[in-house]
TORSENU-413443 format. One record per atom (N, C-alpha, C): residue number from 1; residue in three letters; atom name; x, y, z. Coordinates in steps of 0.05 Angstrom, whole numbers, m for minus. Layout:
BEGIN
    i   aa  at       X       Y       Z
  NUM  ALA  CA       X       Y       Z
...
***
This chain:
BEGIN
    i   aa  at       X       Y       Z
    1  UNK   N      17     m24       0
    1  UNK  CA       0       0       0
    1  UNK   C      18      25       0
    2  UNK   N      12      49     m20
    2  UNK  CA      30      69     m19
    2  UNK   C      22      87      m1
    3  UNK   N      39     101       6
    3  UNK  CA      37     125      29
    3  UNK   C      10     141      29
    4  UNK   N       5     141      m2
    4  UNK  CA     m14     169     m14
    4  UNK   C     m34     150      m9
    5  UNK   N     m42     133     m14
    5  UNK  CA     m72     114      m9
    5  UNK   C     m73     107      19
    6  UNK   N     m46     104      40
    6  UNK  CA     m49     111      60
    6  UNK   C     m66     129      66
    7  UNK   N     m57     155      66
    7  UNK  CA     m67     173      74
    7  UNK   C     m97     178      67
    8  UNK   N     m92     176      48
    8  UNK  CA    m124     172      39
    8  UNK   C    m149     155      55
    9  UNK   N    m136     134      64
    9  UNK  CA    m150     116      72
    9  UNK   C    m154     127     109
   10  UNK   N    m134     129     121
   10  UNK  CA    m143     140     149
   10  UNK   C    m148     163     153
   11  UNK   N    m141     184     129
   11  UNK  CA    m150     210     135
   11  UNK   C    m173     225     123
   12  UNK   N    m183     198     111
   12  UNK  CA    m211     215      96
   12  UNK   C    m229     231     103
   13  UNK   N    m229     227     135
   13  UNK  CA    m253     248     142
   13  UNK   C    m237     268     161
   14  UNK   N    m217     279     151
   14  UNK  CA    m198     302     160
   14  UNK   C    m201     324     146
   15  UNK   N    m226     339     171
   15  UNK  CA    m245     365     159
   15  UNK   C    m242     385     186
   16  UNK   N    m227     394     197
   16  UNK  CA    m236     410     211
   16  UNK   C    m253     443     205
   17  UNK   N    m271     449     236
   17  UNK  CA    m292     459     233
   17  UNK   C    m286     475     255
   18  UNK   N    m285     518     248
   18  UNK  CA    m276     527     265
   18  UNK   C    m296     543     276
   19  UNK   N    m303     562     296
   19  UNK  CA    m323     568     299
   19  UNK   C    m339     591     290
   20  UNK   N    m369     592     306
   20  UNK  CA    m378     606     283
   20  UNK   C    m380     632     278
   21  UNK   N    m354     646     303
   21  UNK  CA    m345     673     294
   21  UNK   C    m338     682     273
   22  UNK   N    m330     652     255
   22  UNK  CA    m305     661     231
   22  UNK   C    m315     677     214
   23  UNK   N    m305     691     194
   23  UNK  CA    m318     715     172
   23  UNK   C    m326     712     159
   24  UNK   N    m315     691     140
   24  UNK  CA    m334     672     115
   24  UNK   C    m344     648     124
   25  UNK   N    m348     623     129
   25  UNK  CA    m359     614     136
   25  UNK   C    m346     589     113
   26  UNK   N    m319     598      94
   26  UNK  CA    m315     580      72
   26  UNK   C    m297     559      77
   27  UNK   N    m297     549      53
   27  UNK  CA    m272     518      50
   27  UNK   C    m251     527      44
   28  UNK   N    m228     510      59
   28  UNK  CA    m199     508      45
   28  UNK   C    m198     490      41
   29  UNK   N    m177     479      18
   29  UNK  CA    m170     456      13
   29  UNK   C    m135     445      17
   30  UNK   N    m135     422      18
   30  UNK  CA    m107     420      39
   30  UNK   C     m96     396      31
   31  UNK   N     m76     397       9
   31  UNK  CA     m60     377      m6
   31  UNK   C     m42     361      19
   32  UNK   N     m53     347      39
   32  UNK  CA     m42     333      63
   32  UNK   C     m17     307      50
   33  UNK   N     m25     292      23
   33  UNK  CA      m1     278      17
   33  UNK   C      21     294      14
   34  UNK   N      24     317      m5
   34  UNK  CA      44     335       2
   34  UNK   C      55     352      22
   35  UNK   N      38     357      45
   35  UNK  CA      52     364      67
   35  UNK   C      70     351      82
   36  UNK   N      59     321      80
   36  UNK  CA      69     292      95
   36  UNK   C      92     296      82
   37  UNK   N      95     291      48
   37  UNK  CA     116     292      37
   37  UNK   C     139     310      39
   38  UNK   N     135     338      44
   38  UNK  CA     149     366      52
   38  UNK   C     157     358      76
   39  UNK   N     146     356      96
   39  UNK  CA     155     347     126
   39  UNK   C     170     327     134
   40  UNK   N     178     307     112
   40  UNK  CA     193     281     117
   40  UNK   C     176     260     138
   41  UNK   N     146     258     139
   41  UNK  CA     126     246     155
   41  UNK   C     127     218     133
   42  UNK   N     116     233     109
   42  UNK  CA     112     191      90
   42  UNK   C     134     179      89
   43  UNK   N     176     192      89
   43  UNK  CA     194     165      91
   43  UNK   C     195     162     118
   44  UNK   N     191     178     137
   44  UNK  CA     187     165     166
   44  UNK   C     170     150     178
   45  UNK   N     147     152     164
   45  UNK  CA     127     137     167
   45  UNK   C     137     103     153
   46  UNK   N     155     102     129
   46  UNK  CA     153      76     123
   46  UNK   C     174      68     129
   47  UNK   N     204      83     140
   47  UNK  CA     225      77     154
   47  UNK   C     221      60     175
   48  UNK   N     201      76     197
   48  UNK  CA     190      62     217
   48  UNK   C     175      31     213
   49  UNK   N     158      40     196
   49  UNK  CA     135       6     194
   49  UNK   C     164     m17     181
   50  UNK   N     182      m5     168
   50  UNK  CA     206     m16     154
   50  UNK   C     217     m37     174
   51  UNK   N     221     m34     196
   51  UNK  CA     234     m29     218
   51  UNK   C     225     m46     240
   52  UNK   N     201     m39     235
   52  UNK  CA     176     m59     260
   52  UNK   C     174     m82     247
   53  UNK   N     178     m86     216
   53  UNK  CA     163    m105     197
   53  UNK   C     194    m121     209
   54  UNK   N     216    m114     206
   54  UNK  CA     239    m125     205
   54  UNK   C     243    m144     225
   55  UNK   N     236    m125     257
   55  UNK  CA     234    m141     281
   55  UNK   C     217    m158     279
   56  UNK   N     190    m159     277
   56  UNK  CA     168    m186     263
   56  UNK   C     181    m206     257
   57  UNK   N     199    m209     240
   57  UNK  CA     205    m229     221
   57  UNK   C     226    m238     238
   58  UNK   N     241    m218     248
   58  UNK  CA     267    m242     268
   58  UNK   C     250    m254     284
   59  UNK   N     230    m238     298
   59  UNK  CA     217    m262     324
   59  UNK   C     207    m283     311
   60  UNK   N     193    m278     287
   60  UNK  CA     177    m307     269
   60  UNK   C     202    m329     259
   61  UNK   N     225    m314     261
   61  UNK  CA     247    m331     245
   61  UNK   C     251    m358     273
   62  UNK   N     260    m339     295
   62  UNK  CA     261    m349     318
   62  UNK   C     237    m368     336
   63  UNK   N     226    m366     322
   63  UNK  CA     190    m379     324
   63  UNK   C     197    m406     307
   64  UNK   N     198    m404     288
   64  UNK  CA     204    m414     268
   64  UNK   C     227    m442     268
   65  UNK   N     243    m431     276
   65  UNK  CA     268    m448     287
   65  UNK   C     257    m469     311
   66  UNK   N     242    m452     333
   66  UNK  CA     240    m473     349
   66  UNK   C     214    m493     345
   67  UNK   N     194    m487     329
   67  UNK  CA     172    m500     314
   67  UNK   C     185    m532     299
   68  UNK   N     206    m515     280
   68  UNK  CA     224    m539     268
   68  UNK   C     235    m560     276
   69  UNK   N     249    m553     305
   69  UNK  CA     257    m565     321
   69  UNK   C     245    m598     335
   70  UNK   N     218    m571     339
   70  UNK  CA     196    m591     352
   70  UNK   C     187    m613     337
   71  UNK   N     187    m605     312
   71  UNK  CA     181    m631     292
   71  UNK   C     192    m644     281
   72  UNK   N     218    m639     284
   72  UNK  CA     243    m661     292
   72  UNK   C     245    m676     305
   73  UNK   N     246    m669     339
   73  UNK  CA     235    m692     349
   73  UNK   C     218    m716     350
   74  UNK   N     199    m695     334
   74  UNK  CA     169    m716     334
   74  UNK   C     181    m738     320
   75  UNK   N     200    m732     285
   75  UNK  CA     200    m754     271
   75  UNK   C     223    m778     287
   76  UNK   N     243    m762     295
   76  UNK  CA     266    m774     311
   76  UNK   C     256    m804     334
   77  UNK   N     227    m787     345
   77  UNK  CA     225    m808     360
   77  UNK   C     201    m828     349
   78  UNK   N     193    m829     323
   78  UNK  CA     182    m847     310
   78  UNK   C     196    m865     296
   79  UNK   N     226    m858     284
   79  UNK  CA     243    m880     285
   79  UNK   C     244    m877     241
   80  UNK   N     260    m890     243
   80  UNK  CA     265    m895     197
   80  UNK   C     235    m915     196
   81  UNK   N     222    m925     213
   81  UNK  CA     203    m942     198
   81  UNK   C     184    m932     223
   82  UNK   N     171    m917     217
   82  UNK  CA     144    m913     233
   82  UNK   C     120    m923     235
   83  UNK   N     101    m929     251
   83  UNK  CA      87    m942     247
   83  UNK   C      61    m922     240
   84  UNK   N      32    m937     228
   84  UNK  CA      18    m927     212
   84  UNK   C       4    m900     230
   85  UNK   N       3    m907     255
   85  UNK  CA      m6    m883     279
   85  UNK   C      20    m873     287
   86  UNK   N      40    m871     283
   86  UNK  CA      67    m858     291
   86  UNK   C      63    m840     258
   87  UNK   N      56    m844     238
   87  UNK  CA      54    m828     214
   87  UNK   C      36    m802     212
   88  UNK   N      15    m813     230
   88  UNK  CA      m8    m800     228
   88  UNK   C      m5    m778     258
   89  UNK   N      13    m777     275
   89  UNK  CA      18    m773     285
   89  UNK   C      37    m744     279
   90  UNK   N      55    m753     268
   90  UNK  CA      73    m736     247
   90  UNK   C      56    m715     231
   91  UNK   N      40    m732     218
   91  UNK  CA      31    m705     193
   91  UNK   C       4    m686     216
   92  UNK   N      m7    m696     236
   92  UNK  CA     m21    m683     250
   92  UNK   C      m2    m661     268
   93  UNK   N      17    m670     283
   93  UNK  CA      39    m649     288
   93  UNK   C      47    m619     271
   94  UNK   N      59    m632     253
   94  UNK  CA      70    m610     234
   94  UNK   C      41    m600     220
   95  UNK   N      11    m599     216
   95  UNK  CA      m7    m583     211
   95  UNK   C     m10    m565     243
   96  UNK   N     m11    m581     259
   96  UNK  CA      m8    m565     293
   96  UNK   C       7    m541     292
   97  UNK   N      40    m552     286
   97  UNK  CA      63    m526     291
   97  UNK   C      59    m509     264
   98  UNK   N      41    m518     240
   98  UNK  CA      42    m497     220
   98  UNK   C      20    m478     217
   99  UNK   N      m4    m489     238
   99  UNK  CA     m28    m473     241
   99  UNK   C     m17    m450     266
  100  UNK   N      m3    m454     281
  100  UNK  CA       6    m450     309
  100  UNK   C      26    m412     294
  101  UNK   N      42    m430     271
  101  UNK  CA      56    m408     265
  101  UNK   C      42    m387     244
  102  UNK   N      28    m401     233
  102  UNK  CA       8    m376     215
  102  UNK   C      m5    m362     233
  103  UNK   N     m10    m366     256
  103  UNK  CA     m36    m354     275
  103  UNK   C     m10    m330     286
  104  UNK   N      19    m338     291
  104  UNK  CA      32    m322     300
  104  UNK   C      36    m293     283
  105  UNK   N      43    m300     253
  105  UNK  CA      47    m284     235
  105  UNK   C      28    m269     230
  106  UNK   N       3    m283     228
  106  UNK  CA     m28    m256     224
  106  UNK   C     m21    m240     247
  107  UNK   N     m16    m252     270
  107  UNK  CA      m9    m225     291
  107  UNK   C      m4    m199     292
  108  UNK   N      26    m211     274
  108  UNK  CA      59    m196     272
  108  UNK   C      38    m174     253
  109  UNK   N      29    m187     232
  109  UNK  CA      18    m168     205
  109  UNK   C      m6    m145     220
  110  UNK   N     m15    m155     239
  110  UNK  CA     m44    m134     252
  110  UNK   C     m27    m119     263
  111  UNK   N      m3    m126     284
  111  UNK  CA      15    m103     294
  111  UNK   C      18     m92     280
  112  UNK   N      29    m100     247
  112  UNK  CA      44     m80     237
  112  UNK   C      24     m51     225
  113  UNK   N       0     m70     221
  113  UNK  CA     m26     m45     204
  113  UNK   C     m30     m36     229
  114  UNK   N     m45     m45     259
  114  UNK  CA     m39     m25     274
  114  UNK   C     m22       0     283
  115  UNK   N       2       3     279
  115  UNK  CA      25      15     283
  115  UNK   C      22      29     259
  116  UNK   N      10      22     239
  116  UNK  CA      14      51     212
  116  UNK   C     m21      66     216
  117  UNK   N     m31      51     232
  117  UNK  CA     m52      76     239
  117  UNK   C     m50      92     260
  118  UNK   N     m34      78     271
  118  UNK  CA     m25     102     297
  118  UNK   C      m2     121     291
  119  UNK   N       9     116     268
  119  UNK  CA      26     135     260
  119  UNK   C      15     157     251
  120  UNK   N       1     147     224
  120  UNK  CA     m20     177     208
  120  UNK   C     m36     182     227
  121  UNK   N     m46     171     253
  121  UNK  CA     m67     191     260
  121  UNK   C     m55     211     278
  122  UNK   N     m24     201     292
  122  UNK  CA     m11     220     307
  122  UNK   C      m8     243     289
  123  UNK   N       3     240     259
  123  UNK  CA       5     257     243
  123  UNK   C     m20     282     233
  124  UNK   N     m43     273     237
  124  UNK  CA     m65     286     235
  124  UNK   C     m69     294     258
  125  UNK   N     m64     288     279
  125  UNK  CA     m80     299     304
  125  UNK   C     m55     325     302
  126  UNK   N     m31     324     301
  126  UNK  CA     m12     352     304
  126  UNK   C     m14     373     284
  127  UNK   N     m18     363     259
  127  UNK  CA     m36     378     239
  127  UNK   C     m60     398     230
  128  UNK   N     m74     386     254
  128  UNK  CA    m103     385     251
  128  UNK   C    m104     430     259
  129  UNK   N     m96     432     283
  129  UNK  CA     m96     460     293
  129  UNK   C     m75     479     263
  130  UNK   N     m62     471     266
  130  UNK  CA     m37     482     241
  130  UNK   C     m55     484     216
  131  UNK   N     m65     466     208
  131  UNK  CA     m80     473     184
  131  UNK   C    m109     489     190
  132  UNK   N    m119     487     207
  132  UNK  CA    m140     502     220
  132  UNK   C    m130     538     215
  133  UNK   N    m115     548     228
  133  UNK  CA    m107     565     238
  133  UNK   C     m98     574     206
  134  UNK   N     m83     555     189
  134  UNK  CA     m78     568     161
  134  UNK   C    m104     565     142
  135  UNK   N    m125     568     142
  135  UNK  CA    m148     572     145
  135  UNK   C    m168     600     155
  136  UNK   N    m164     600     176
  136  UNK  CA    m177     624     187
  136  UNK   C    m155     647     183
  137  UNK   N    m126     649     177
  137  UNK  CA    m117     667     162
  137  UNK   C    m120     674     140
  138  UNK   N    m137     652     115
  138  UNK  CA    m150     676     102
  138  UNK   C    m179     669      97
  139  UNK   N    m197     676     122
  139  UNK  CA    m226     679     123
  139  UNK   C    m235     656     127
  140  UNK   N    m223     628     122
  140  UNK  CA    m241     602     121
  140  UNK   C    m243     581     143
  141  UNK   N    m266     571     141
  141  UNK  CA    m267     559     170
  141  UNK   C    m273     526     180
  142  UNK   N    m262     521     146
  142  UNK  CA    m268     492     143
  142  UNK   C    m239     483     120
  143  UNK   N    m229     461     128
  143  UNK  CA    m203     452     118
  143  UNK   C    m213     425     104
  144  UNK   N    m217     418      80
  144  UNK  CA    m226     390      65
  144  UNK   C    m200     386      49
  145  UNK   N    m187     350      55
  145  UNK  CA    m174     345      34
  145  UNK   C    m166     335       9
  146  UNK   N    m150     341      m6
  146  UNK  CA    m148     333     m39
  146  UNK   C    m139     306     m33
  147  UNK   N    m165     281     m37
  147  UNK  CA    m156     259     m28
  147  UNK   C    m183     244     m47
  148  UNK   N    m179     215     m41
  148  UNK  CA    m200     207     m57
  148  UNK   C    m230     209     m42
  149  UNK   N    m255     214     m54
  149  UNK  CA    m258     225     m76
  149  UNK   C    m255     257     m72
  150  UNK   N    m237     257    m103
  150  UNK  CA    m232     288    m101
  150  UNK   C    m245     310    m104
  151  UNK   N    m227     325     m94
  151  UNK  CA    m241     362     m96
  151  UNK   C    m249     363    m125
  152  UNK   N    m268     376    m133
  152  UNK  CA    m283     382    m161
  152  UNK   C    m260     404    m166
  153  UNK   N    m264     422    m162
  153  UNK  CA    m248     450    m172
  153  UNK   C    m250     454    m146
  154  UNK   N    m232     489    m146
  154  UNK  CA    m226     499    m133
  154  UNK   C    m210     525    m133
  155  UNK   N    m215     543    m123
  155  UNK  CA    m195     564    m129
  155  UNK   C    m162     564    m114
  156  UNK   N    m139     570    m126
  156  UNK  CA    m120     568    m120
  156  UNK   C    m125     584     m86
  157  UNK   N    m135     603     m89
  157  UNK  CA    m130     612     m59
  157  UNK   C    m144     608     m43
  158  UNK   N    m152     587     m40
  158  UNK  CA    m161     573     m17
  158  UNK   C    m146     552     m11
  159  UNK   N    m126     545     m28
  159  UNK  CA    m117     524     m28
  159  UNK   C     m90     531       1
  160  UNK   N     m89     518      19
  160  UNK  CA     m68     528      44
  160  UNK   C     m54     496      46
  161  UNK   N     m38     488      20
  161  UNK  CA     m22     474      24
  161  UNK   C       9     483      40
  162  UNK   N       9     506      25
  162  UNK  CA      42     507      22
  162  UNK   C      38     523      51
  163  UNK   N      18     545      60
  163  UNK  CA      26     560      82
  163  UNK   C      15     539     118
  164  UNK   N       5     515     104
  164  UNK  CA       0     492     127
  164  UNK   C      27     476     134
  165  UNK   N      41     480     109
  165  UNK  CA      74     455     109
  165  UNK   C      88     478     118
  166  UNK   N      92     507     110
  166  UNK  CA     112     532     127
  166  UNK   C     105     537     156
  167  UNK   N      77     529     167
  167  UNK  CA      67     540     200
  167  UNK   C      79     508     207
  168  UNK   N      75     490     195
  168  UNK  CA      84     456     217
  168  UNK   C     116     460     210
  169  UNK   N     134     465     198
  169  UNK  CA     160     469     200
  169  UNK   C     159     485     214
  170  UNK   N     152     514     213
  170  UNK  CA     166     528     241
  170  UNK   C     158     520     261
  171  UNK   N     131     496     269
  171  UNK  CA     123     492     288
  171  UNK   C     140     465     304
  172  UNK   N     169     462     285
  172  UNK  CA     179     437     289
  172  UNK   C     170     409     287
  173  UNK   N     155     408     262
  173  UNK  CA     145     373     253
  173  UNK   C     165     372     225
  174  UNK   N     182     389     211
  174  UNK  CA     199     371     197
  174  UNK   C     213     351     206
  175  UNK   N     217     325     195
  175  UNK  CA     237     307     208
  175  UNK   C     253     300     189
  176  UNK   N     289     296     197
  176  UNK  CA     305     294     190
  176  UNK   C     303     268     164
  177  UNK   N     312     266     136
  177  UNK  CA     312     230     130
  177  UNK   C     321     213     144
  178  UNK   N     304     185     152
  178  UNK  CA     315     170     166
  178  UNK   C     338     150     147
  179  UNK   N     347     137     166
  179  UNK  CA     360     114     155
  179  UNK   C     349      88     146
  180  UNK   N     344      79     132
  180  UNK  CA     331      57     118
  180  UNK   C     346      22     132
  181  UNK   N     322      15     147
  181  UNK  CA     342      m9     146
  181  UNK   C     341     m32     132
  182  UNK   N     361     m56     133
  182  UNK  CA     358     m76     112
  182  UNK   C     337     m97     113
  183  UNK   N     327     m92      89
  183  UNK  CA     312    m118      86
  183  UNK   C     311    m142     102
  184  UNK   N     298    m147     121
  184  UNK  CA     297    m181     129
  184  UNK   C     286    m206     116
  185  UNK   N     294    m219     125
  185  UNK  CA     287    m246     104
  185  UNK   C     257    m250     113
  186  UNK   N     231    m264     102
  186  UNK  CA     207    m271     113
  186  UNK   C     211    m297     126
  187  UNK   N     196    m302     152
  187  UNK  CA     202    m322     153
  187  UNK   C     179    m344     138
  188  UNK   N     179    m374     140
  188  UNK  CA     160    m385     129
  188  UNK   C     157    m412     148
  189  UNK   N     136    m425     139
  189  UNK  CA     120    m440     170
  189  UNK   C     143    m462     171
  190  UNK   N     137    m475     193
  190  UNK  CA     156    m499     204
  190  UNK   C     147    m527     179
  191  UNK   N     172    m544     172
  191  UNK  CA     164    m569     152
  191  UNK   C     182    m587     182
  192  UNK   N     178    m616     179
  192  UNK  CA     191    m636     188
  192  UNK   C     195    m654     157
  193  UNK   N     222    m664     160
  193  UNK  CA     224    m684     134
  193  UNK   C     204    m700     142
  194  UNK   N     190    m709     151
  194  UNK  CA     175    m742     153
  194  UNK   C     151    m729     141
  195  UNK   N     138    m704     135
  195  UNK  CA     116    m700     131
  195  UNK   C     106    m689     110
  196  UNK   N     128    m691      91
  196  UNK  CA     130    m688      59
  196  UNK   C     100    m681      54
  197  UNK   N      85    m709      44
  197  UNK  CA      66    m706      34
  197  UNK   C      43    m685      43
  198  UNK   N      44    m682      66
  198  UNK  CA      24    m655      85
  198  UNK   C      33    m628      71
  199  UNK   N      68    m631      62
  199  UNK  CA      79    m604      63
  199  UNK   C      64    m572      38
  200  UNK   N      47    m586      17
  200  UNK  CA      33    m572       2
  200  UNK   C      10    m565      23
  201  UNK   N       1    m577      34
  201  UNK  CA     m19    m565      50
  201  UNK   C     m12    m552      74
  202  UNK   N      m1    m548      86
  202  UNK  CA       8    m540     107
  202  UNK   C      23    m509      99
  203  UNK   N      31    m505      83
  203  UNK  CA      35    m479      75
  203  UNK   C      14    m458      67
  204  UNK   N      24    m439      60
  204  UNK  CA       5    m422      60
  204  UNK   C       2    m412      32
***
């Protein structure tokens, strides 16, 4: 999912509404993927989930390893000639430790979509006054953004992109580029050699 359909997606109903002192009573419109973008918020935003996603996968690696393990044993102590319930035994195991580890990984994946909605909405909630305020500086008292579905038209001067990204920089929300870190390997579910034939099913 890209940053911009991100945003789209958690910030759709990012309208603030100021009161009813204001002078016009009109709309601004508020290009929010590009402020994110001006502010260094969308590579920090995916630096971070980069990052969380990375740690996920060592614990699942490490999950993973000892799952394997376990169904090692299993075959080790059924012996080179197993018997017909020592088989069945086996391939019921290794569906066990591979249902066991998919259940872990849907986890890891809800952490990770949790954690990118708590990012953009921290991002919107510090926003939210900043674009307000660049708004009621010139007359308007309602902030709608260029997101899906879009603004029809609009007049350029309503538009308080650029003076919403200059008030959150001086207000200290630019962030520096982060550092990108490396790719982790995925991990993938536990196999035991004895359980070959399960092994198409047991994956995902």
């Amino acid at each position: 999912m890209t940053m911009k359909t991100l945003l789209a997606t958690t910030l759709a109903a990012f309208v603030v509404v100021g009161s009813a002192m204001a002078q016009s009573g009109g709309v601004a419109v508020l290009d929010i993927d590009q402020v994110a973008r001006d502010l260094g918020v969308e590579e920090n935003v995916r630096v971070e989930l980069l990052t969380m996603q990375n740690n996920l996968n060592a614990e699942l690696q490490k999950t993973q390893a000892s799952l394997q393990n376990q169904m090692v044993g299993v075959e080790k102590a059924a012996g080179e000639n197993p018997s017909e319930e020592q088989r069945r035994q086996i391939v019921a195991t290794n569906q066990q430790l591979n249902s066991e580890f998919n259940r872990l990984k849907s986890q890891a994946q809800q952490s990770l979509a949790q954690e990118r909605v708590r990012l953009i909405n921290e991002f919107r909630i510090q926003l939210e006054p900043i674009a307000l305020e660049a708004a009621r500086a010139k007359g308007l008292d309602v902030v709608l953004m260029k997101v899906t579905p879009p603004v029809f038209t609009y007049s350029n001067e309503v538009d308080i992109t650029a003076d919403t990204t200059k008030a959150a920089i001086d207000a200290g929300m630019k962030i520096d580029p982060p550092a990108a870190p490396a790719q982790a390997t995925p991990a993938t579910p536990a196999e035991g050699e004895g359980a070959s034939e399960e092994k198409g099913k047991a994956k995902e």
